[in-house]
N, C-alpha and C positions, 0 to 999 in steps of 0.2 A: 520514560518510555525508551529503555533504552536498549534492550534488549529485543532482537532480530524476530528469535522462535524462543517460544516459551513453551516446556515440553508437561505436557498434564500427565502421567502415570498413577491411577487407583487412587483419585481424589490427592495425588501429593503435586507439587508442582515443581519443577526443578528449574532454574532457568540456564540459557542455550543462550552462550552468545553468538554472534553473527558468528555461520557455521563458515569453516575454510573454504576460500574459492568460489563464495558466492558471489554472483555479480548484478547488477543493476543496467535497468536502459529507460532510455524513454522516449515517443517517438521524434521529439526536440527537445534546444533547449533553450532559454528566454535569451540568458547571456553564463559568463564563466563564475556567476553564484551561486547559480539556481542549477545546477549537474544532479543527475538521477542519483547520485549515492548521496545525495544529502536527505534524501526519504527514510535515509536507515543508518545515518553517522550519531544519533544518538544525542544531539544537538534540535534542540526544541527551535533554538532563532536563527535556522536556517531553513531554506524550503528547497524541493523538486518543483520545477516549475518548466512547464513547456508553453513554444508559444502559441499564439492562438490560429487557429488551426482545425479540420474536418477530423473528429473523433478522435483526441488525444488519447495518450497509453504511458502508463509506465509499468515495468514489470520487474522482478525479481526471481532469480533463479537461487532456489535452497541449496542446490547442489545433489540434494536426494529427497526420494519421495518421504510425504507426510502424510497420517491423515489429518487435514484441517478441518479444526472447528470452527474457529472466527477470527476477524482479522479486525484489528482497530486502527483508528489513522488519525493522528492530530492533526486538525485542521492548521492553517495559519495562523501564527501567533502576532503576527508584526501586521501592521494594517498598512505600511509601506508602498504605496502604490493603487490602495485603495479598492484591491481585487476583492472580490468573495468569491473566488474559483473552484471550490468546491460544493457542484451539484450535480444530480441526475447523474451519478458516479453506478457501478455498476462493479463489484469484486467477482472476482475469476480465480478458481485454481484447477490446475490440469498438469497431465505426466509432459506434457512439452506444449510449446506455446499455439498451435491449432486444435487441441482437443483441452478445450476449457470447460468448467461447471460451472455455474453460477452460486455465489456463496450469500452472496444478499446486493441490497438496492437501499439506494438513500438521495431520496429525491433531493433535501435543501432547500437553499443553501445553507452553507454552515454555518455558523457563528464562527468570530474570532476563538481561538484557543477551543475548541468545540472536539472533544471525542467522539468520535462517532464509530461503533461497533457494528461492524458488518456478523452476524450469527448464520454459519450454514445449517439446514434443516438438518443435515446430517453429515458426517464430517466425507471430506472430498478427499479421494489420494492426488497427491500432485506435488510436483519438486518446485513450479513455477505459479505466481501471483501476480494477478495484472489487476490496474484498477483501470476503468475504461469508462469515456463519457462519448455521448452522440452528438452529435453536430456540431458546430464551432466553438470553440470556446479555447481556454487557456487552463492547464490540469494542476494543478497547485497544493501541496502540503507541507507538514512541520514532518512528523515523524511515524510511520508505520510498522505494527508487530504481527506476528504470527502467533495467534495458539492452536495448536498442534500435538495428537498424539506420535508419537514417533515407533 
């Protein structure tokens, strides 16, 4: 999973490494292992991880608009800790980070090592990808991609 945006053109698929100057955030962070760019370093045994906390976020900025199809996120692969921090997750993309769409919903929780494919009903424009859960919790992943027509 290691590739950022994955660009589909006429049934071909080309892939798009993490595009220049893209950047990451998230609204914390557990401690100095779990940093919002490890959702997208390409490294499966590492995670984003915030702490726990009223409506966790993390988001990523493409640097330009897309239109998105779907967005997958590996779950945690490492049971370290003994979270399963992945549920009632909610993906977002939008032209900047207050005008979001909703791309899909994955109630959970996940399993260990678990893909879970977020499908929008129809692709969304947007430079920016947030994933977003409600109420307290702690937001937790291995690795997340974008496909995307460009």
């Amino acid at each position: 999973m290691h590739p950022l945006v994955v660009i589909s053109s006429r049934g071909t698929a080309a892939i798009l490494e993490a595009p220049d100057g893209y950047t990451t955030e998230q609204i914390s962070t557990l401690n100095q292992h779990t940093t919002d760019d490890k959702g997208v370093d390409g490294n499966i045994h590492t995670i984003a991880h915030t702490k726990k906390q009223l409506d966790p976020w993390w988001i990523v900025d493409l640097t330009k608009n897309y239109k998105v199809k779907k967005i997958k996120v590996l779950s945690r692969t490492s049971k370290a800790g003994g979270y399963k921090d992945f549920k009632e997750v909610t993906a977002l993309v939008g032209p900047d980070k207050k005008n979001m769409k909703e791309c899909g919903f994955f109630k959970g929780p996940a399993k260990w090592s678990q893909l879970i494919t977020f499908n929008c009903k129809e692709p969304i424009n947007g430079k920016f990808v947030k994933l977003q859960m409600k109420g307290i919790h702690n937001l937790s992943f291995s690795e997340l991609q974008v496909y995307a027509i460009y």
